[in-house]
C-alpha positions in Angstrom: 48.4 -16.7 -6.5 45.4 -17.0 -8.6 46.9 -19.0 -11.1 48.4 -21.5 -8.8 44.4 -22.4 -8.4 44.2 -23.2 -12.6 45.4 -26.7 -11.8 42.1 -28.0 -11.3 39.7 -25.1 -12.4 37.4 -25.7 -14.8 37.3 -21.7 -15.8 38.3 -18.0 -14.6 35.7 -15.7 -13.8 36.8 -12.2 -14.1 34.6 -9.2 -13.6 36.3 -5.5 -14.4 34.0 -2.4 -13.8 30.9 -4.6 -13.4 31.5 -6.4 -16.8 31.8 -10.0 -16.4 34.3 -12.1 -18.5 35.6 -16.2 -18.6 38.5 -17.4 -19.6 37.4 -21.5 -20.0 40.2 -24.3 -19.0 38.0 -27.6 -19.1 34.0 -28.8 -19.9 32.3 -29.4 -16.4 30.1 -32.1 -15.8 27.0 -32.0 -18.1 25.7 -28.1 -17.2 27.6 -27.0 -14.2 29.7 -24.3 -16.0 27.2 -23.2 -17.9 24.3 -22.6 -14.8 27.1 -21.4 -12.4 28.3 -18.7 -14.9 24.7 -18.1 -15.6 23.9 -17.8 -11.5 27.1 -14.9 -11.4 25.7 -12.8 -14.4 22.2 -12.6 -12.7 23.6 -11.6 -9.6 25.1 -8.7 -11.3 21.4 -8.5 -12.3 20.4 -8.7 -9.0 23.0 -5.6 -7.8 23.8 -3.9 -11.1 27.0 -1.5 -10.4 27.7 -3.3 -7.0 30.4 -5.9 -7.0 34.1 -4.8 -7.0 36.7 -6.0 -9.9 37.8 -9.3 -8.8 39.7 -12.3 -10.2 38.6 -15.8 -9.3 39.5 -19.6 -10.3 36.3 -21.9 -10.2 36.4 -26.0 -9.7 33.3 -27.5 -10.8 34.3 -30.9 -9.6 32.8 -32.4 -6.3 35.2 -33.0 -4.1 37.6 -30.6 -2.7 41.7 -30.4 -3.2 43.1 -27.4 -1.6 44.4 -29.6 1.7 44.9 -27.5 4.6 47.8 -29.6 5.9 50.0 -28.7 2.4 49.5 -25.1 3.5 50.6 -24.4 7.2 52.6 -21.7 8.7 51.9 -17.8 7.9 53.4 -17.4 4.6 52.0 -20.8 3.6 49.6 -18.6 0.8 46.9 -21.6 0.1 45.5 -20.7 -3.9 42.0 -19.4 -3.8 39.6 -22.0 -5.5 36.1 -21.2 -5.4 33.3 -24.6 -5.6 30.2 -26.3 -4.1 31.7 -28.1 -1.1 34.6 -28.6 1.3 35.3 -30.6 4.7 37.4 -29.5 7.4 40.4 -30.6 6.4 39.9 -28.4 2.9 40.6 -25.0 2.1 37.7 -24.8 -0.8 36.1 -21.5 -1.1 32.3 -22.7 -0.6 29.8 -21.3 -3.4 26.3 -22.0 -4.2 26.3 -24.8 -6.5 24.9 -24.6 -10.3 21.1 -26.4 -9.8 19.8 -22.8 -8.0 19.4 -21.9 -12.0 18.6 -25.0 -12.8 19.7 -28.8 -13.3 18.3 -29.4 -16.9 20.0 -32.8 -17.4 17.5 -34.2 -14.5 14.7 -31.6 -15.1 15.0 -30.1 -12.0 13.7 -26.4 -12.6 14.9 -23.3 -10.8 15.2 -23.1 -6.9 13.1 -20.6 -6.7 10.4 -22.1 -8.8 11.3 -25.5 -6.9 10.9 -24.0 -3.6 7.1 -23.3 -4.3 6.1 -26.6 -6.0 7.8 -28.3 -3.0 5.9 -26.2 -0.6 3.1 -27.2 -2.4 3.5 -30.4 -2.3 4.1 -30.2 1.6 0.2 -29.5 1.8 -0.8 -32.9 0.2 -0.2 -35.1 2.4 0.0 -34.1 6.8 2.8 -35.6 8.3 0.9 -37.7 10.6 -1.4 -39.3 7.3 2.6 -39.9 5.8 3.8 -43.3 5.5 5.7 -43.9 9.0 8.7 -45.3 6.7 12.5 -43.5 6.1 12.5 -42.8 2.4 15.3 -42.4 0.0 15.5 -42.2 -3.8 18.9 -42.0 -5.8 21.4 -43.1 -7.3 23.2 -45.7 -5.3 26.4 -46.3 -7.6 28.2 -42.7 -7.5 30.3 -43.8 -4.4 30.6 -46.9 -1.6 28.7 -44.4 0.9 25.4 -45.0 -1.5 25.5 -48.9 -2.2 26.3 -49.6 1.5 23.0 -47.5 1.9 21.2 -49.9 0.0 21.9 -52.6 2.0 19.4 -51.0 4.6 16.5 -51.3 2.1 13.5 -53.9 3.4 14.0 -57.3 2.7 12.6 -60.8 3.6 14.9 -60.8 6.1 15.5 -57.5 7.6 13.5 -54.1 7.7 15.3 -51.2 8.5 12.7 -49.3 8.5 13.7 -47.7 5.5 12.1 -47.4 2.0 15.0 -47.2 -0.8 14.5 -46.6 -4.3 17.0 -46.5 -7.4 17.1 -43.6 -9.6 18.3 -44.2 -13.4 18.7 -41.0 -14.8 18.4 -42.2 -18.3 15.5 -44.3 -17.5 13.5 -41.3 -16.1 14.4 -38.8 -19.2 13.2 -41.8 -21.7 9.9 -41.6 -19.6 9.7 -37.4 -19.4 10.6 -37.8 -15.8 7.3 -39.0 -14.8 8.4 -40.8 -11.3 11.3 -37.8 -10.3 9.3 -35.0 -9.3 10.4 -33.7 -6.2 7.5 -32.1 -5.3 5.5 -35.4 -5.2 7.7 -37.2 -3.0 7.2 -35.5 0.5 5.1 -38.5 1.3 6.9 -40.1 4.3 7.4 -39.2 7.7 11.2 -39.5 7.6 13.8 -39.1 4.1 17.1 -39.8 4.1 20.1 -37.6 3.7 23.3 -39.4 2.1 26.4 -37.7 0.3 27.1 -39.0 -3.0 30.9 -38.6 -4.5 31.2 -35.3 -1.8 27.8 -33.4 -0.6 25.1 -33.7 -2.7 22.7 -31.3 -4.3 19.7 -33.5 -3.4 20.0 -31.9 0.4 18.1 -28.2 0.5 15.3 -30.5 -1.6 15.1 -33.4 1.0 15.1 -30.6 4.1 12.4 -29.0 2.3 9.9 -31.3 2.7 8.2 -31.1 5.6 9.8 -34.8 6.6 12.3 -35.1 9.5 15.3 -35.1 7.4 18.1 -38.3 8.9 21.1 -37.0 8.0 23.6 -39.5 7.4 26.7 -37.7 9.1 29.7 -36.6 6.7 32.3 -34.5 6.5 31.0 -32.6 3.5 29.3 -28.8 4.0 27.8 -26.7 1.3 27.4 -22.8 1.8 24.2 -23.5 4.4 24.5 -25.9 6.3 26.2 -25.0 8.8 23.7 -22.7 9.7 21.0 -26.5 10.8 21.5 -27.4 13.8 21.5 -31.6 14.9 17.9 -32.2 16.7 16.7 -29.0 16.3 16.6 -29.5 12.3 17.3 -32.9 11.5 18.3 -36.2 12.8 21.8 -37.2 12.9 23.1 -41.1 11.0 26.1 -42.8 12.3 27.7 -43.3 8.7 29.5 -46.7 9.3 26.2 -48.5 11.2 23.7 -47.3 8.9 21.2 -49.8 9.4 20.4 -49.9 13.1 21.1 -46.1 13.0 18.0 -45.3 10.6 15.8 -48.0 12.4 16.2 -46.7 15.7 15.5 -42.8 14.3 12.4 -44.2 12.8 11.2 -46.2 16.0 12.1 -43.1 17.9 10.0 -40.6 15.5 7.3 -42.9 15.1 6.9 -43.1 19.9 7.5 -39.0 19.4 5.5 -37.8 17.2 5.6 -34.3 18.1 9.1 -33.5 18.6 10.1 -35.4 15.3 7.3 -33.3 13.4 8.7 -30.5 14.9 12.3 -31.5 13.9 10.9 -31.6 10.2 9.3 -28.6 10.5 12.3 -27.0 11.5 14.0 -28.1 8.3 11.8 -26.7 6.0 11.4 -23.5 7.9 15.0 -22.6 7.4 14.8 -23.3 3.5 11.8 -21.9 3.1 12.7 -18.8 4.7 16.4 -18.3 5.3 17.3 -20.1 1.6 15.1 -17.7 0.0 17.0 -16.4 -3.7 17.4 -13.0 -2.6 19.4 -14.7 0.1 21.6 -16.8 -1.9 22.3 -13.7 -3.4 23.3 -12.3 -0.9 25.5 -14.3 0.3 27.1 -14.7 -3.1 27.7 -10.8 -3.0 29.2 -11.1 0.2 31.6 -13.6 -0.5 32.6 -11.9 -3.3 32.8 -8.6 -2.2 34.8 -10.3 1.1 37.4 -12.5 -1.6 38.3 -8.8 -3.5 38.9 -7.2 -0.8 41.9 -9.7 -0.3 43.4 -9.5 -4.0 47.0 -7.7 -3.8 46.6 -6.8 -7.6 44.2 -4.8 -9.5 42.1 -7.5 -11.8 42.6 -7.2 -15.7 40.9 -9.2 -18.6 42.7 -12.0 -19.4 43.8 -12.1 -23.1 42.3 -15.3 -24.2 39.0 -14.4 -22.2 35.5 -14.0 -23.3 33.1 -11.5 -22.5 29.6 -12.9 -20.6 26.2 -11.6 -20.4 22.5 -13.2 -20.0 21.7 -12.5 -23.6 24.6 -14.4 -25.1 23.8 -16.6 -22.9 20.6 -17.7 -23.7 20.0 -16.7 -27.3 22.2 -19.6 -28.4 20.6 -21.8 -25.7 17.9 -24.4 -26.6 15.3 -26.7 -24.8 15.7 -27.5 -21.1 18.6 -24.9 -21.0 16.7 -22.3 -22.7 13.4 -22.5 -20.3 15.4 -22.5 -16.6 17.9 -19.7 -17.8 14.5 -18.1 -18.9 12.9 -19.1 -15.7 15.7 -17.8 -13.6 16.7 -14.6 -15.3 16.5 -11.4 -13.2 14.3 -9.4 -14.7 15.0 -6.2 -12.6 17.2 -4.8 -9.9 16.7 -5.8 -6.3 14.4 -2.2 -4.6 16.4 -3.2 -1.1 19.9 -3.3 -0.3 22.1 -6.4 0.6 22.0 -7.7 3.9 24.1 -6.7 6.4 27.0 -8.6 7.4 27.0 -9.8 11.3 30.3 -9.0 13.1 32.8 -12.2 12.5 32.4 -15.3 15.2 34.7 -15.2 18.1 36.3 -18.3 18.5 34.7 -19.0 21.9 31.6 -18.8 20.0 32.2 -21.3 17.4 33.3 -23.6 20.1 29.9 -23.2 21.7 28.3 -24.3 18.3 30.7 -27.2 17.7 30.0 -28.4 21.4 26.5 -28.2 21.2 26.4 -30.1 17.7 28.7 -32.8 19.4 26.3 -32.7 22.5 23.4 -33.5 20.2 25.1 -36.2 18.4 26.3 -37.8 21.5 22.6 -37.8 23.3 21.1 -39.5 20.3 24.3 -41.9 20.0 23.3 -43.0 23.7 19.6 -43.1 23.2 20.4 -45.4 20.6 22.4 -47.9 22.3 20.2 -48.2 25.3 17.6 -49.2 22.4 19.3 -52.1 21.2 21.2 -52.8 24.6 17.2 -53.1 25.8 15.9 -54.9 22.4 19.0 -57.9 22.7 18.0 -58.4 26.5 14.6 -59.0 25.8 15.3 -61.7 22.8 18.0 -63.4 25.3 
């Protein structure tokens, strides 16, 4: 069943008596491979001797392909394929996605280095001194979602109430990424949240920053957020009336100044605290430990497959690569244990979650159009 996943895998990850080898198919994307193999050896850092034999296929793409509606019925046996995102109509085995160790094509250092330069720069500037303005900063052209975005950006004729701001990549690295800090743009009062070609990795930094996050709703999730709940940790975006939708949140934060500082708050709470490293490792060891329990077979290195470990890594390694897998290496064992593993949801339960999401949604769907139902009457 594992190979039926090789289709679209970009490599095999196989780890026999806590030795890690890869079997490569295809180059990712710039550095994905690379810092999502490099993320798996230092969790076997992290808990040395811990994680079973397992076999696994990984998909470094963005969007998801395992389609839950080509895989119905008991025996229907849906091919395991681990990546960084999936929707609800996916069957995607969610993982933590390659820029925790490190994004060295946009100089984008180590989460856990990011996390404190972020938090830092949350001290800068109070929320109620930030510029009362929803800011975004990206790259508009990776999919329709993004350019119809832009369109929401303050003109002579409209304002939005937004702040929007290209991103060239290749610009920025010619200039030594002198205007792409992330840690100096938790200036506003509101940022924006859009997906690019599926989630994007630009979503733990945004809710990090102290802002209240608006959340342009999509059907993407990554490993986390799942765990944020709609007006208790950010804002929810209609994602087909943009414009009026990110006015209205910014009017609305602007007259509640407390609850929408509260909302960002929130936010950056739950990354500050509950997206800690030693959690994402622990979550990575869970889901591992969780998929081999369900292999049928007993895992065996692949023929063609190479053997992994930080050194061999890194050694060869050079510049920006070198200094995050550096930055990020585990130096030593965790001294505690993993986390323990809450009892699975009943269904009931997840219902309660979903309704209350949808609640939330709902209530600021209906604040909203009483705002503009009130705002036309008073221009008639």
């Amino acid at each position: 069943m594992v190979e039926r996943a090789r289709r679209t895998a970009h490599f095999r990850l196989v780890i026999v008596n806590g030795t890690a080898y890869v079997e490569r198919y295809r180059k990712s994307l710039q550095t994905r491979d690379v810092f999502t193999l490099w993320g798996i050896l230092q969790l076997l850092r992290w808990y040395p001797g811990r994680l079973p034999d397992l076999d696994l296929m990984f998909d470094c793409g963005d969007r998801p392909v395992v389609r839950s509606r080509d895989f119905r019925g008991p025996n229907a046996g849906p091919p395991p394929l681990f990546r960084y995102c999936s929707d609800g109509n996916f069957m995607d085995i969610v993982f933590p996605d390659w820029s925790f160790w490190g994004w060295a094509e946009t100089n984008i250092r180590p989460w856990e280095s990011m996390l404190e330069l972020i938090k830092e720069g949350n001290k800068r500037i109070k929320w109620k001194d930030r510029v009362p303005y929803a800011y975004w900063r990206g790259n508009p052209y990776v999919a329709p979602t993004r350019g119809d975005l832009m369109k929401c950006n303050v003109s002579d004729k409209d304002d939005w109430n937004t702040r929007l701001y290209i991103q060239d990549w290749m610009q920025e690295s010619k200039k030594g990424y002198n205007h792409s800090n992330l840690e100096d743009q938790c200036t506003h009062r509101f940022k924006i949240y859009t997906e690019g070609w599926a989630w994007s990795v630009s979503e733990k930094y945004i809710l990090a920053c102290d802002s209240m996050t608006l959340f342009i709703r999509t059907p993407f999730y990554d490993f986390f957020i799942r765990g944020m709940v709609p007006l208790q940790h950010y804002w929810p975006i209609r994602p087909y009336s943009k414009c009026t939708s990110l006015k209205f949140a910014v009017e609305w934060g602007n007259n509640h100044t407390q609850e929408a500082q509260a909302i960002g708050k929130a936010a950056s709470n739950f990354i500050q605290e509950d997206l800690k490293m030693e959690f994402v490792y622990d979550y990575m060891f869970h889901l591992l430990n969780e998929y081999a329990k369900l292999l049928k077979f007993k895992p065996s290195i692949p023929p063609t497959a190479s053997e992994l470990c930080s050194e061999l890594m890194a050694c060869p390694a050079i510049g920006t690569w070198k200094k995050y897998m550096v930055e990020s290496l585990v130096k030593s064992p965790s001294d505690s244990t993993p986390c323990i593993m809450p009892p699975p949801y009943d269904p009931s339960d997840f219902r309660v979650l979903f309704d209350t999401a949808g609640r939330s949604i709902k209530q600021v769907e209906q604040w909203e159009n009483e705002f503009w139902e009130k705002l036309n009457k008073i221009k008639q």
